[in-house]
Chimera marker file (.cmm) of the C-alpha trace (Angstrom):
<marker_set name="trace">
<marker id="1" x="44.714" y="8.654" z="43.513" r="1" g="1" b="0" radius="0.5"/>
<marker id="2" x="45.381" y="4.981" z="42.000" r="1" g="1" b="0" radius="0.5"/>
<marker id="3" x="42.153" y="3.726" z="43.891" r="1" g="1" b="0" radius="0.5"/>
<marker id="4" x="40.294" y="6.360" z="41.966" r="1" g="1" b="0" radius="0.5"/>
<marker id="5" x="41.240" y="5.595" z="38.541" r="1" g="1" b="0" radius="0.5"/>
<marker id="6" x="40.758" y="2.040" z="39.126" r="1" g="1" b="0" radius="0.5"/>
<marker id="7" x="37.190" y="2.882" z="39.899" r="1" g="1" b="0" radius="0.5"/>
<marker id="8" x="36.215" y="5.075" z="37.113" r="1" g="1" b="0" radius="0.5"/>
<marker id="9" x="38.235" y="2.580" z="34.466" r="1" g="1" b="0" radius="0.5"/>
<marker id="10" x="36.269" y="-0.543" z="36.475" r="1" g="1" b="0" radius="0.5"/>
<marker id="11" x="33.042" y="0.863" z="35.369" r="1" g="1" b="0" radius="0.5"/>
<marker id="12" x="33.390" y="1.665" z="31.748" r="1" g="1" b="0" radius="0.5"/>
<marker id="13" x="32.602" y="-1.324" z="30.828" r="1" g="1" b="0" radius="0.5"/>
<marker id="14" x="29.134" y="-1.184" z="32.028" r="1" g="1" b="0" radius="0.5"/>
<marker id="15" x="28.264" y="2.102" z="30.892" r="1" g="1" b="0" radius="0.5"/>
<marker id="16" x="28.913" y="1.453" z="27.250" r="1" g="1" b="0" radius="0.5"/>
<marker id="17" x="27.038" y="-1.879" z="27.770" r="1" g="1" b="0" radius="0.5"/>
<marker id="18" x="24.214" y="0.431" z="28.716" r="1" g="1" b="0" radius="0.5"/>
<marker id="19" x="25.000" y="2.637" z="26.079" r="1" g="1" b="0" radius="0.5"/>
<marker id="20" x="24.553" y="0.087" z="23.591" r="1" g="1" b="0" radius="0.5"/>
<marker id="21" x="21.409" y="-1.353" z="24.564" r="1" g="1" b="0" radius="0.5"/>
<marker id="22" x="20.039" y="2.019" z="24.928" r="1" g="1" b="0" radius="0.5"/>
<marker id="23" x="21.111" y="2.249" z="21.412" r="1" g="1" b="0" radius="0.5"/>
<marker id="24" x="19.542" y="-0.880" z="19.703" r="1" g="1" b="0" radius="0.5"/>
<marker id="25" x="16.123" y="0.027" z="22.007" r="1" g="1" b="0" radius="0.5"/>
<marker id="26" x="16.002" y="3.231" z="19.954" r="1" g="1" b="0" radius="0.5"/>
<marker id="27" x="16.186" y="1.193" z="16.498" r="1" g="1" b="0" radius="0.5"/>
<marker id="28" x="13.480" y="2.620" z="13.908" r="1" g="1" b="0" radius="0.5"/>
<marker id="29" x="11.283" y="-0.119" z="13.364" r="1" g="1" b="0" radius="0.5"/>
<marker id="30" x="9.614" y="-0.453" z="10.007" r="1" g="1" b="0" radius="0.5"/>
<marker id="31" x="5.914" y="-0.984" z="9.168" r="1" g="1" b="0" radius="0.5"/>
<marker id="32" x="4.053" y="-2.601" z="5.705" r="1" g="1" b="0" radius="0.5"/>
<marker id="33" x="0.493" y="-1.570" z="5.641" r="1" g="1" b="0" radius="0.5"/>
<marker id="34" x="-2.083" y="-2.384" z="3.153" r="1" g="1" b="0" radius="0.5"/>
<marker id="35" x="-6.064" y="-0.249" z="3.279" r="1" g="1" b="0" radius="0.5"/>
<marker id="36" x="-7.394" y="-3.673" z="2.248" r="1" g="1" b="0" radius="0.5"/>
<marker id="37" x="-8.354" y="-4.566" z="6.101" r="1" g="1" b="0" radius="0.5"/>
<marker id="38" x="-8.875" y="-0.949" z="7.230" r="1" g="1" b="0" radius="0.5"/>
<marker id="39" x="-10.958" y="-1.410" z="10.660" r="1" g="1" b="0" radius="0.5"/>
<marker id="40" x="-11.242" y="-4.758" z="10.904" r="1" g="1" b="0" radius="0.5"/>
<marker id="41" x="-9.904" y="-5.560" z="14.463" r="1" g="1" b="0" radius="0.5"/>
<marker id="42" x="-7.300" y="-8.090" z="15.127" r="1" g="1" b="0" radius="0.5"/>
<marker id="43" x="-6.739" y="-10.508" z="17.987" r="1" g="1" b="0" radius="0.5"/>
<marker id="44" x="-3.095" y="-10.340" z="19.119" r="1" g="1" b="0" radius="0.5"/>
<marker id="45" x="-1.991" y="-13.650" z="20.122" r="1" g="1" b="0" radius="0.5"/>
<marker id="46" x="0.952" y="-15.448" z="20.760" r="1" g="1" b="0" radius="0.5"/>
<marker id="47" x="2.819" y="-17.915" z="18.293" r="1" g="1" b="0" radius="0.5"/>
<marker id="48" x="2.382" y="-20.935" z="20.145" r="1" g="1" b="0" radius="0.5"/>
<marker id="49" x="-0.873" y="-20.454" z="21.352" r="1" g="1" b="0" radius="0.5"/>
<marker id="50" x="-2.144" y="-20.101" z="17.639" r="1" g="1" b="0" radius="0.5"/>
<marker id="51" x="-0.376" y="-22.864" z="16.811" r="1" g="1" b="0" radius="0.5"/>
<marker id="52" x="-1.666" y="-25.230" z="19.505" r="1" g="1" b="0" radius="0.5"/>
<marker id="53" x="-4.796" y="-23.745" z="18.836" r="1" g="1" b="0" radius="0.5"/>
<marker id="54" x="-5.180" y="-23.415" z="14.994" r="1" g="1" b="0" radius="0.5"/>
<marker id="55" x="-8.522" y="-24.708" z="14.243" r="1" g="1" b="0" radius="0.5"/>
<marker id="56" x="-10.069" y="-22.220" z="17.466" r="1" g="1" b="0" radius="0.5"/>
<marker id="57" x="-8.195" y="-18.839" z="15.004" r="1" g="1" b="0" radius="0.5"/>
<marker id="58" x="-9.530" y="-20.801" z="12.127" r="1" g="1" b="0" radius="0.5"/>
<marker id="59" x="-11.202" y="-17.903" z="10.061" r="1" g="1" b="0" radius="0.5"/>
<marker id="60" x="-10.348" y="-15.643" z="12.493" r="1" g="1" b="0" radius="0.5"/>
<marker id="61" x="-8.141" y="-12.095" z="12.103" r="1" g="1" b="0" radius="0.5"/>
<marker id="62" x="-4.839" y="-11.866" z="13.855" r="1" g="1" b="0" radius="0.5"/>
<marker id="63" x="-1.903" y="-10.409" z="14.684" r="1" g="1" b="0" radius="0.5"/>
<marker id="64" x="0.878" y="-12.845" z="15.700" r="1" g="1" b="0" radius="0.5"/>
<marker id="65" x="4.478" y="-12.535" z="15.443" r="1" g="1" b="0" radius="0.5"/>
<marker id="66" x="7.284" y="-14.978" z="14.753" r="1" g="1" b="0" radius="0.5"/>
<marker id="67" x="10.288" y="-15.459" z="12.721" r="1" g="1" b="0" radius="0.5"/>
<marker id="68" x="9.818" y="-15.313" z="8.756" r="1" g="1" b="0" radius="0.5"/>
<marker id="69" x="11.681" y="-17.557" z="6.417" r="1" g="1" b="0" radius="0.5"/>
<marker id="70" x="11.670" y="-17.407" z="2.772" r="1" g="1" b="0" radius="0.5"/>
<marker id="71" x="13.453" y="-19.289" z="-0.029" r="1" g="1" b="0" radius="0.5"/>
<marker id="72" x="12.563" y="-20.887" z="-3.178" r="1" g="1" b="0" radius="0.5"/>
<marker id="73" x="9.132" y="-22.882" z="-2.285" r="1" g="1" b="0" radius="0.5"/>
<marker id="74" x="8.965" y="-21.438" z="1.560" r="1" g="1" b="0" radius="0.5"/>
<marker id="75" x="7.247" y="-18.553" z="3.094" r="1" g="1" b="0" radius="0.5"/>
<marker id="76" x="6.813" y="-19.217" z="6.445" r="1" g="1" b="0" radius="0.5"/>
<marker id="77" x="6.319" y="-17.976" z="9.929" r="1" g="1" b="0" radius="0.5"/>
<marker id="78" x="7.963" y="-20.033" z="12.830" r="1" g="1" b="0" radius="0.5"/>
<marker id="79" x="8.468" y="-19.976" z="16.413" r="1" g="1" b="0" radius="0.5"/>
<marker id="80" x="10.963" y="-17.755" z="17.049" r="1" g="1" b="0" radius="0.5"/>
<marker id="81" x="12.098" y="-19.194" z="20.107" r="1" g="1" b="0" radius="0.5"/>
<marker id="82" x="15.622" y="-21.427" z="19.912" r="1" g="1" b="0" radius="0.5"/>
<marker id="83" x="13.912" y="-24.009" z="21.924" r="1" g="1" b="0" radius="0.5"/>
<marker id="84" x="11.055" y="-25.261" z="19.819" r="1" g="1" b="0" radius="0.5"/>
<marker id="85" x="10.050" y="-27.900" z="16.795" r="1" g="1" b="0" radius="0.5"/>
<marker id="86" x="10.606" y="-25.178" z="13.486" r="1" g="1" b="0" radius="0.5"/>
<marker id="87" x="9.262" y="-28.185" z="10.900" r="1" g="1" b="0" radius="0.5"/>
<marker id="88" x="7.046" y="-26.859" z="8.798" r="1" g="1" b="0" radius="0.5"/>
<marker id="89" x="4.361" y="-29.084" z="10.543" r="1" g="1" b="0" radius="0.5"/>
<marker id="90" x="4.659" y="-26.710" z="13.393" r="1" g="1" b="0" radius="0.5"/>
<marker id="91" x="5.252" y="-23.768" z="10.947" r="1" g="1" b="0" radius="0.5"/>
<marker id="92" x="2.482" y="-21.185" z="9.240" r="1" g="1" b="0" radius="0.5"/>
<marker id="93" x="2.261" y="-20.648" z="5.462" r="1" g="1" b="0" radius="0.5"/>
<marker id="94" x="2.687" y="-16.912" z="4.764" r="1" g="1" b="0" radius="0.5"/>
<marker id="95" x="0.496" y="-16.024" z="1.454" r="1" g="1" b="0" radius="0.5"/>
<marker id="96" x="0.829" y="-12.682" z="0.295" r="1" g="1" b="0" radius="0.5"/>
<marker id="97" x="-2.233" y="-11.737" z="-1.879" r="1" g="1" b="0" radius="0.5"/>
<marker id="98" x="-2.314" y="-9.049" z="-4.564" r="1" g="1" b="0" radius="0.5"/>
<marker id="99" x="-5.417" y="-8.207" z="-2.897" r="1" g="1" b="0" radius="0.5"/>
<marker id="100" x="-3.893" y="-6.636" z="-0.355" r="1" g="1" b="0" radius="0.5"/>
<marker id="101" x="-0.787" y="-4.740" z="-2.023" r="1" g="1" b="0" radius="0.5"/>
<marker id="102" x="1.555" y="-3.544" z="1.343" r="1" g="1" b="0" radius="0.5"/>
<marker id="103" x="3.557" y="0.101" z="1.217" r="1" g="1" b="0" radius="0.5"/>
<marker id="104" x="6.099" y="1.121" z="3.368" r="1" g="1" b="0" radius="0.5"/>
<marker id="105" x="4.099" y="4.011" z="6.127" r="1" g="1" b="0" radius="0.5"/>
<marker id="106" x="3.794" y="6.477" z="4.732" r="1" g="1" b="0" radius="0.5"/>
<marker id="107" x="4.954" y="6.537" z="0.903" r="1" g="1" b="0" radius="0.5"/>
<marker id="108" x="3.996" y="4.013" z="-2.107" r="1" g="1" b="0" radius="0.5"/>
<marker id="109" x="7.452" y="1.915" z="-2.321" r="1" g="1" b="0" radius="0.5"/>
<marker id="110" x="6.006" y="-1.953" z="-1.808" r="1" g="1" b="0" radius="0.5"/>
<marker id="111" x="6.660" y="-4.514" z="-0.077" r="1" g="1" b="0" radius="0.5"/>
<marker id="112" x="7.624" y="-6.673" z="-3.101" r="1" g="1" b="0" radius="0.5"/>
<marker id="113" x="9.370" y="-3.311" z="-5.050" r="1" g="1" b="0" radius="0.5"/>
<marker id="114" x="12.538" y="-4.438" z="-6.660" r="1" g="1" b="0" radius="0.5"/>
<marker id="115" x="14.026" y="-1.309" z="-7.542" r="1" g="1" b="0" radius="0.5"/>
<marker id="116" x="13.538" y="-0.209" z="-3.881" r="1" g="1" b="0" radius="0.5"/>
<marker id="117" x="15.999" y="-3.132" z="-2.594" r="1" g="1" b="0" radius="0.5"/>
<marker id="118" x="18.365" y="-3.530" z="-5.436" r="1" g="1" b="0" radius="0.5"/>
<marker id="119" x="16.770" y="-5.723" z="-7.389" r="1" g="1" b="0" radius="0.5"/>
<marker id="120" x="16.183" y="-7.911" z="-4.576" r="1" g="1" b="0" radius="0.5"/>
<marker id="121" x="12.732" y="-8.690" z="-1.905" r="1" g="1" b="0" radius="0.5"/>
<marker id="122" x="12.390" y="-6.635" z="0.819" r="1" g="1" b="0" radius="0.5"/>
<marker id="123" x="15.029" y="-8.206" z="3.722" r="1" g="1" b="0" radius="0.5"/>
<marker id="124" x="13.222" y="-9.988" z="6.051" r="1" g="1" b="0" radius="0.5"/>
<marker id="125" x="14.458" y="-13.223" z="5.897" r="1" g="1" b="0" radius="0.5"/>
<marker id="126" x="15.431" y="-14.756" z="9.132" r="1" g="1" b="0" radius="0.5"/>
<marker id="127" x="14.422" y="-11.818" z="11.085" r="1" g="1" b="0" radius="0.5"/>
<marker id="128" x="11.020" y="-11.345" z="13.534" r="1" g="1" b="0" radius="0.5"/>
<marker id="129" x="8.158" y="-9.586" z="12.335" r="1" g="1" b="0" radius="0.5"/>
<marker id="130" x="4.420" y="-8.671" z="13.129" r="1" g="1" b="0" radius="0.5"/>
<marker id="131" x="2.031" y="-9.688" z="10.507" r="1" g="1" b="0" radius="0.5"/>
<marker id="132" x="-1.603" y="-9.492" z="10.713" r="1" g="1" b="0" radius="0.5"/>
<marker id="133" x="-3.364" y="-11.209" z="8.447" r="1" g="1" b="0" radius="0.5"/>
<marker id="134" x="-6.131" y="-13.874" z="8.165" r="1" g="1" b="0" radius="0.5"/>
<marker id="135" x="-6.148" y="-17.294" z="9.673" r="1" g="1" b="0" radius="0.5"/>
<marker id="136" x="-6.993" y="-20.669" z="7.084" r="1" g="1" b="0" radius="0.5"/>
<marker id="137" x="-6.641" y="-23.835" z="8.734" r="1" g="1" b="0" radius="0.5"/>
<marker id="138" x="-7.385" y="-25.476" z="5.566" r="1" g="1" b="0" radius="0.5"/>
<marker id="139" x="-4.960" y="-24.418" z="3.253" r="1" g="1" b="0" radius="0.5"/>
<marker id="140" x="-1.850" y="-26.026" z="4.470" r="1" g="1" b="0" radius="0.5"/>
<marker id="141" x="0.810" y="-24.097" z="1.904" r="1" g="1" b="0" radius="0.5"/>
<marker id="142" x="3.585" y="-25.557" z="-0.629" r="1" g="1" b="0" radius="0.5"/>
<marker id="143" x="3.126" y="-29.238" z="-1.153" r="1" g="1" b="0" radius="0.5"/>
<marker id="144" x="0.705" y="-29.146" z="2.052" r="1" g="1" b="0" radius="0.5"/>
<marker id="145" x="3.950" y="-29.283" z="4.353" r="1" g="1" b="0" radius="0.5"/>
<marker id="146" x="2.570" y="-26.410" z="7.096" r="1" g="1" b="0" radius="0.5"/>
<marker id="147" x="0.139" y="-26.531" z="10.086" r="1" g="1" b="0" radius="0.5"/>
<marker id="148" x="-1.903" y="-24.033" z="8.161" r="1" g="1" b="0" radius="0.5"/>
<marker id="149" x="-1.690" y="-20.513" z="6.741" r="1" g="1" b="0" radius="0.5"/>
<marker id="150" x="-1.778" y="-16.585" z="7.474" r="1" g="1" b="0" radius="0.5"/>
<marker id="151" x="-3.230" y="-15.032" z="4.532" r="1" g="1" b="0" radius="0.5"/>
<marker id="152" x="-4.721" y="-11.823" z="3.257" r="1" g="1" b="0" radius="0.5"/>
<marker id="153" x="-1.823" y="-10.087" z="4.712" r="1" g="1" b="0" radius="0.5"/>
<marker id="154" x="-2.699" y="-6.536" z="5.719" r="1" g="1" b="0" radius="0.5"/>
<marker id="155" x="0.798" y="-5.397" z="7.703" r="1" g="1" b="0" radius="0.5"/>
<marker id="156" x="3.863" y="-6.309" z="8.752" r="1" g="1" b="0" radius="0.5"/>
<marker id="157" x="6.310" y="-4.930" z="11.288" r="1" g="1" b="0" radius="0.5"/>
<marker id="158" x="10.137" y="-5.227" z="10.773" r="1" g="1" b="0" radius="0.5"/>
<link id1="1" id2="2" r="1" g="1" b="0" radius="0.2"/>
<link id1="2" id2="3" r="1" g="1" b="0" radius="0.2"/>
<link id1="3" id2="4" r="1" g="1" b="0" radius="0.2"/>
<link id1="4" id2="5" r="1" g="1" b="0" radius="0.2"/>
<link id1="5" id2="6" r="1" g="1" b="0" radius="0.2"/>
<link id1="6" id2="7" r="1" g="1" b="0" radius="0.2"/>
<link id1="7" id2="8" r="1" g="1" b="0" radius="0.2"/>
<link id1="8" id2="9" r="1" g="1" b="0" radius="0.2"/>
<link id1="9" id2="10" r="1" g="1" b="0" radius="0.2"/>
<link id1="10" id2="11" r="1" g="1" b="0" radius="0.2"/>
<link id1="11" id2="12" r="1" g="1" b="0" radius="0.2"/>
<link id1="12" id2="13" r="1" g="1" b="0" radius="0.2"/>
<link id1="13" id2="14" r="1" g="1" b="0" radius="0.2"/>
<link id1="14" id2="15" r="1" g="1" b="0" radius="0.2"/>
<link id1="15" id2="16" r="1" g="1" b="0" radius="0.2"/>
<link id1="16" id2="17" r="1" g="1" b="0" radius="0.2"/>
<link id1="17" id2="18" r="1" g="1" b="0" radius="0.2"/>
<link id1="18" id2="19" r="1" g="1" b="0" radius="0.2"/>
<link id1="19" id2="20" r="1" g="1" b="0" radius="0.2"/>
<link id1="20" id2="21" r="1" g="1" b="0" radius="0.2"/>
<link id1="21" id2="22" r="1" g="1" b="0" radius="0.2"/>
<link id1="22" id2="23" r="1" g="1" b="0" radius="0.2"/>
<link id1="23" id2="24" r="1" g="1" b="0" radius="0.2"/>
<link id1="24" id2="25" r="1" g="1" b="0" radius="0.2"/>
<link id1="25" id2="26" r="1" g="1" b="0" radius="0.2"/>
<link id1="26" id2="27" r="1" g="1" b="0" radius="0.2"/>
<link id1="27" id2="28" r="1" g="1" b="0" radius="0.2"/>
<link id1="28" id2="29" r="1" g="1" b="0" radius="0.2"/>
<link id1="29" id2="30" r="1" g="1" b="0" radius="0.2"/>
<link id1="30" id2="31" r="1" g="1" b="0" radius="0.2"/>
<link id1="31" id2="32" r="1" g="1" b="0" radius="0.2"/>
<link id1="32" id2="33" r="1" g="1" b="0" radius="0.2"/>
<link id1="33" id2="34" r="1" g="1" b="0" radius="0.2"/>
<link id1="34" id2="35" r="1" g="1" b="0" radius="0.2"/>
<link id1="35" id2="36" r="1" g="1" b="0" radius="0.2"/>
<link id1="36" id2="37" r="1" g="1" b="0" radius="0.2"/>
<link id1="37" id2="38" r="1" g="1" b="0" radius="0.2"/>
<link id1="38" id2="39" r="1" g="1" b="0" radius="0.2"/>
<link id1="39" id2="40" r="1" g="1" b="0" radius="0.2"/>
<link id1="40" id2="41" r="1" g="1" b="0" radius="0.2"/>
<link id1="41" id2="42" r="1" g="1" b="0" radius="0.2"/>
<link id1="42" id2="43" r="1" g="1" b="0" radius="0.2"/>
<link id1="43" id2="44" r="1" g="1" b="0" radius="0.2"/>
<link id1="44" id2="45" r="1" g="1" b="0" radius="0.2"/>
<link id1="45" id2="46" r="1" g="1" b="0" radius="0.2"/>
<link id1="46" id2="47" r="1" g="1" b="0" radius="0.2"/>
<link id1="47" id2="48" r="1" g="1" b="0" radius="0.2"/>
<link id1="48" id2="49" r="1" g="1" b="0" radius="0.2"/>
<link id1="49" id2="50" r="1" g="1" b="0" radius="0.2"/>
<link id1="50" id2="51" r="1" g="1" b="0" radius="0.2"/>
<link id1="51" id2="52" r="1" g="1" b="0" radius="0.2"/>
<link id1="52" id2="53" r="1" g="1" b="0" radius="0.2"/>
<link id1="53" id2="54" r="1" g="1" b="0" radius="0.2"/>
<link id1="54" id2="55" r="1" g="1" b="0" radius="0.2"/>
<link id1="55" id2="56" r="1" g="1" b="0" radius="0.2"/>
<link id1="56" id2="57" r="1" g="1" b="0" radius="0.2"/>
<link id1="57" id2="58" r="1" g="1" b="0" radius="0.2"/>
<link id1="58" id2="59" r="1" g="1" b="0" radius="0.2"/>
<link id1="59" id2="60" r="1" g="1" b="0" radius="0.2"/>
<link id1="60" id2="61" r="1" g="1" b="0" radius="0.2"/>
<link id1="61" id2="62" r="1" g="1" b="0" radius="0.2"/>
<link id1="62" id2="63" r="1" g="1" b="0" radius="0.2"/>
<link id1="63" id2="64" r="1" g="1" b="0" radius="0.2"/>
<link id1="64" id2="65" r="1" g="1" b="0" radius="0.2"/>
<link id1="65" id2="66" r="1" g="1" b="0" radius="0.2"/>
<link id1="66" id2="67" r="1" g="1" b="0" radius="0.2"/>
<link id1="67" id2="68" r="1" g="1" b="0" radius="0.2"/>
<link id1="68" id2="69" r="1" g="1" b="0" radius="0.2"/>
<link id1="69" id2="70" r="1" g="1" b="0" radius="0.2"/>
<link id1="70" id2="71" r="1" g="1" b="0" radius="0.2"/>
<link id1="71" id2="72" r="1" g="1" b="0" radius="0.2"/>
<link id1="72" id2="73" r="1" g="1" b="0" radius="0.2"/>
<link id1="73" id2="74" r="1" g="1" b="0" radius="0.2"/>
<link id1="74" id2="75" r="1" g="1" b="0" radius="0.2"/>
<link id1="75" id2="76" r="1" g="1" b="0" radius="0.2"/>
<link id1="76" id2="77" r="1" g="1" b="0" radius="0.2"/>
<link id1="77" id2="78" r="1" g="1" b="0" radius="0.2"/>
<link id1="78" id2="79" r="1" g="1" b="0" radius="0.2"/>
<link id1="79" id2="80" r="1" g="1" b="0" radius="0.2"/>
<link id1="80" id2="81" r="1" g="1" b="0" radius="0.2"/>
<link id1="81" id2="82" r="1" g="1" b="0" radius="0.2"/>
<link id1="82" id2="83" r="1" g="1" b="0" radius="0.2"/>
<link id1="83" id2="84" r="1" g="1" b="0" radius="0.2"/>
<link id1="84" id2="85" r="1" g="1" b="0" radius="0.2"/>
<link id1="85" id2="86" r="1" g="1" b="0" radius="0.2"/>
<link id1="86" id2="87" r="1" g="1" b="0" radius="0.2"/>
<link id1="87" id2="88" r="1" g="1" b="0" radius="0.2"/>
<link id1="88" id2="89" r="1" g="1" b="0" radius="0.2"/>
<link id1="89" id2="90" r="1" g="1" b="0" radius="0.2"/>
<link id1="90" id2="91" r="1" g="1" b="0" radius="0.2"/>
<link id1="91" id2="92" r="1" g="1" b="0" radius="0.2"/>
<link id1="92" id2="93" r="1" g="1" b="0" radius="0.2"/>
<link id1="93" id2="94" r="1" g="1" b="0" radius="0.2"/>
<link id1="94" id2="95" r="1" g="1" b="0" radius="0.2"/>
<link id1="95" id2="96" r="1" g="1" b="0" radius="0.2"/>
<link id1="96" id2="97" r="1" g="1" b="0" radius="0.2"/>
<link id1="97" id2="98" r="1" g="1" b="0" radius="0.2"/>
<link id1="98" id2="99" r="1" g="1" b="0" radius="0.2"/>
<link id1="99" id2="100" r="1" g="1" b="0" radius="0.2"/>
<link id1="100" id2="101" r="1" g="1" b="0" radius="0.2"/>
<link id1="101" id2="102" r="1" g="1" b="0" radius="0.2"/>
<link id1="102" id2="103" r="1" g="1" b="0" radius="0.2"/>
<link id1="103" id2="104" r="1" g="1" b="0" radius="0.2"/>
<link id1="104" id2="105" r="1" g="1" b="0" radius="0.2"/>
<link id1="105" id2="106" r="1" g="1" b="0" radius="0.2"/>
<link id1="106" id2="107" r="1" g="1" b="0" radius="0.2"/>
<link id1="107" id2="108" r="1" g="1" b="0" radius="0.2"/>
<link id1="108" id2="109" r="1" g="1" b="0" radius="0.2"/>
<link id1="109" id2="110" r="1" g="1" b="0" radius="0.2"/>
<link id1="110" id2="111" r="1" g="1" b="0" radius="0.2"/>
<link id1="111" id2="112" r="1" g="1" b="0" radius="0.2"/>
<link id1="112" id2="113" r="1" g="1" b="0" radius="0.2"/>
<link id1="113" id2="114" r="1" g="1" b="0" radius="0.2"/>
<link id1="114" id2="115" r="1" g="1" b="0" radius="0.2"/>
<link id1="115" id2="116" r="1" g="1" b="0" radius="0.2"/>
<link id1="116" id2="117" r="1" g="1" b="0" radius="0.2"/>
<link id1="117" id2="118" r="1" g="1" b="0" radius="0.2"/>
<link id1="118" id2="119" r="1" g="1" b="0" radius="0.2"/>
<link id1="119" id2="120" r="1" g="1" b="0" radius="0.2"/>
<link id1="120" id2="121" r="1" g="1" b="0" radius="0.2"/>
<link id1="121" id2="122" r="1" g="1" b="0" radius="0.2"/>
<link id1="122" id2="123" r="1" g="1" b="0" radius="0.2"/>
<link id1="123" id2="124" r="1" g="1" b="0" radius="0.2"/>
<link id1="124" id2="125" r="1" g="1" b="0" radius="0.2"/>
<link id1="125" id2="126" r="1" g="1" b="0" radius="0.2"/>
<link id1="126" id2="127" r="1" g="1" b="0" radius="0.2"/>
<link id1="127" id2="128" r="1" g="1" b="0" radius="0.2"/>
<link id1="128" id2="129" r="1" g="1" b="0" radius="0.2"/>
<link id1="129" id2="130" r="1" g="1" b="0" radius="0.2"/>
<link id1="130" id2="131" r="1" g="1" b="0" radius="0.2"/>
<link id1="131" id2="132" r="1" g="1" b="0" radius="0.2"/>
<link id1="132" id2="133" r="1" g="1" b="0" radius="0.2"/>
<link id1="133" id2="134" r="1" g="1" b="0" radius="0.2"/>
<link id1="134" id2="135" r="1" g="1" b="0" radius="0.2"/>
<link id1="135" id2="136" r="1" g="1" b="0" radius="0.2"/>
<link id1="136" id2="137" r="1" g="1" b="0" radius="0.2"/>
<link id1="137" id2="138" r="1" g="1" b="0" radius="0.2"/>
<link id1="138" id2="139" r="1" g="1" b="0" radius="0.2"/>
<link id1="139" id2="140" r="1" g="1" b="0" radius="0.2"/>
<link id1="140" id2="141" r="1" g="1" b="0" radius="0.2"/>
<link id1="141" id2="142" r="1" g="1" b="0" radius="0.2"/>
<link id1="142" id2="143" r="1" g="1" b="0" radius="0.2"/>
<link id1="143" id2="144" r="1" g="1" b="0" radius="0.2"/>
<link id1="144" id2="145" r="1" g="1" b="0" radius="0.2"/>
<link id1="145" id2="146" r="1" g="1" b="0" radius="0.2"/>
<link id1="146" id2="147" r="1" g="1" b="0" radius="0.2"/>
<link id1="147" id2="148" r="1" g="1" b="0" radius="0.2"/>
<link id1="148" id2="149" r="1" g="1" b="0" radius="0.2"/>
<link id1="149" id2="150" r="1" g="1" b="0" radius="0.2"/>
<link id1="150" id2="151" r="1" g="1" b="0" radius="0.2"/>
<link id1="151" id2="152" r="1" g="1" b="0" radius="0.2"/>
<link id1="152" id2="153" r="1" g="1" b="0" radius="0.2"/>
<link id1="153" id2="154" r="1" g="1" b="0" radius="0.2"/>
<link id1="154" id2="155" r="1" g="1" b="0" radius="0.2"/>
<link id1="155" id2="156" r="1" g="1" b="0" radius="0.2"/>
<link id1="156" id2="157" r="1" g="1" b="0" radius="0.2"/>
<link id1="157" id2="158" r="1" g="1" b="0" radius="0.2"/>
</marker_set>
C-alpha cells in the first residue's frame, strides 16, 4: 500500500507542471488594430532576417515580431532572443503615426489612452509583440542610433 502512495505522490509534480503550462498556453492575447492599412498584405518575416536584410524590406509591408522597449528617447524593437547584439545598431525604430490611430479589437480605448492604463502607456515594455507596420531604411530613429525603422504602424499583438 506504501508503494502505491509513493507513486501517485511521485507524479504530482508533473501534472501540475502540465497544468501550468496548459494554463499560460490558454493566456488571452491582446490585439491593437488601426483601418489605416485595411487590405494591404503583409510579409511575415523573422527578426533577424529583416535585420540582416533591411535594405531588401526597404519600403516594403511587414509583420515581424520582437521585443519592444520604450523609455524616454527609445522606441524600439529588438531581437528577442538572449543570445544576440540588442544595440540599437542592430535594433528597429518603432514610430507610431497619428495616421494610423490603434484601438484595442473590438472597442475604441487606444493604444496611447491614458485613462485606460492609469494614467500611464499601454504596458508593453519589455515584453514581445507583433507589429506590422511599414519598413524605412532611411530613417534611422532618435539621434540616428537604429538600423532603421517600422513605421505607419497598423497592429500590434501583446
Amino acid at each position: 500500500m506504501v508503494s502505491s502512495y509513493t507513486t501517485i505522490f511521485a507524479k504530482i509534480p508533473g501534472l501540475l507542471v502540465l497544468l501550468l503550462v496548459m494554463q499560460s498556453c490558454t493566456g488571452k492575447k491582446i490585439f491593437y488594430k488601426s483601418n489605416c492599412d485595411d487590405g494591404r498584405s503583409f510579409k511575415r518575416v523573422g527578426f533577424s532576417q529583416l535585420m540582416d536584410s533591411l535594405t531588401y524590406y526597404d519600403n516594403q509591408y511587414v509583420e515581424v515580431s520582437g521585443k519592444y522597449q520604450q523609455s524616454k528617447g527609445q522606441s524600439a524593437l529588438i531581437n528577442d532572443s538572449s543570445f544576440v547584439d540588442h544595440s540599437a545598431a542592430k535594433s528597429l525604430w518603432v514610430e507610431f503615426s497619428p495616421e494610423c490611430p490603434l484601438f484595442l479589437d473590438g472597442t475604441k480605448i487606444g493604444f496611447f489612452d491614458y485613462d485606460y492604463n492609469d494614467g500611464k502607456l499601454t504596458p508593453v515594455n519589455n515584453k514581445v509583440i507583433v507589429i506590422r507596420g511599414w519598413i524605412n531604411a532611411k530613417f534611422k530613429g532618435h539621434l540616428g542610433a537604429y538600423k532603421g525603422s517600422i513605421e505607419h504602424i497598423s497592429y500590434i499583438k501583446l
